[in-house]
Steps between C-alpha positions, in 0.01 A plus 500: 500500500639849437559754730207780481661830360543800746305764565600795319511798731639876385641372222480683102414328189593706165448372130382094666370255257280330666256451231295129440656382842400430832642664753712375718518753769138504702539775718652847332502766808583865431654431167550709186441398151614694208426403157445103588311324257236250637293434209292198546711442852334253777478710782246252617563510949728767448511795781618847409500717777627877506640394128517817269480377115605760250459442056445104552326321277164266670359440182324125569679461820319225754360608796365232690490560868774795431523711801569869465510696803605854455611474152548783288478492060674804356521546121429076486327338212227177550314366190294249567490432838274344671502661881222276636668253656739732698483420902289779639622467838693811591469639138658857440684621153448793329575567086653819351581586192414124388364344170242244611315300205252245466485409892293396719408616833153367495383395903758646680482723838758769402425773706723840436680359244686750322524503136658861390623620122412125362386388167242239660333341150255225443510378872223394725381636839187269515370480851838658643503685792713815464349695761778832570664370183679781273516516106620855481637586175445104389410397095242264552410398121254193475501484884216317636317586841215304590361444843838644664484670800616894404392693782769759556708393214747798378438516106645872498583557173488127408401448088368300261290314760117361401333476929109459510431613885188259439692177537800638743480642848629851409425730841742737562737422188631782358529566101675809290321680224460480200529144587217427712275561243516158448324388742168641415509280122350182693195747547442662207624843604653716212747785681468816213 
């Protein structure tokens, strides 16, 4: 039997290929990655905690049971990732400046997520809960919404979005103009 890997503790990853593997570390604590590709990586178990990720590449990473406590996304890119499996236990990360495509967040309790200067496209927030949650300044092209919990969601000058307030819980949110208009086409209403 091999001997389990080590914890990773204040250590910094730059330029890492980790991409199509599993990896072998399980617990990453206040780490740094620059520029580390994990592009369809197994991170299935895995705990990141206090880990700072800056330009890597998710795109069809594995999530199973991935813990990330305290985890912050700057300028990182996920394509089709599928963030329903993540453990919710302890669950805190926050996205900035990322490109986030094709994902799903469908079902999950992510209260005050933040999610500031994205491009957020064709991804689904079916039944989420992102009560507190921030999209300030966010792209959300082809987004979908749909029975998510909104109430006192920041979309300050958030674009591109399509929200009916019929099908989400939208008390309190707050919107930008011109923007908002959008939320009266469900209805009918023409602004002139």
């Amino acid at each position: 039997m091999k001997n389990p890997v080590q914890p990773a503790q204040d250590r910094e990853f730059e330029a890492r290929d980790f991409a199509g593997q599993v990896l072998p570390v399980r617990e990453f604590a206040r780490c740094r990655f620059k520029a580390c590709l994990f592009a369809r990586t197994d991170c299935t178990g895995v705990l990141f905690s206090d880990c700072v990720f800056e330009s890597c590449d998710f795109s069809g990473a594995i999530l199973k049971n991935c813990r990330l406590r305290g985890a912050e996304f700057n300028s990182c890119k996920f394509m089709g990732v599928d963030f329903t499996p993540v453990n919710t236990m302890l669950l805190s990360w926050k996205f900035t400046s990322c490109k986030l495509g094709f994902c799903n967040f469908s079902e999950l309790r992510i209260k005050g997520t933040l999610f500031k200067n994205c491009i957020l496209r064709d991804t689904d927030f079916i039944k989420t809960d992102l009560k507190d949650s921030s999209f300030s300044a966010t792209d959300l092209k082809a987004t979908v919404f749909r029975g998510a919990d909104l109430r006192k969601a920041d979309f300050s000058g958030a674009f591109n979005y399509y929200l009916n307030p019929a099908e989400n819980l939208v008390d309190k949110a707050v919107f930008s103009m011109p923007e908002a208009a959008v939320l009266l086409d469900p209805f009918g209403i023409k602004l002139v």
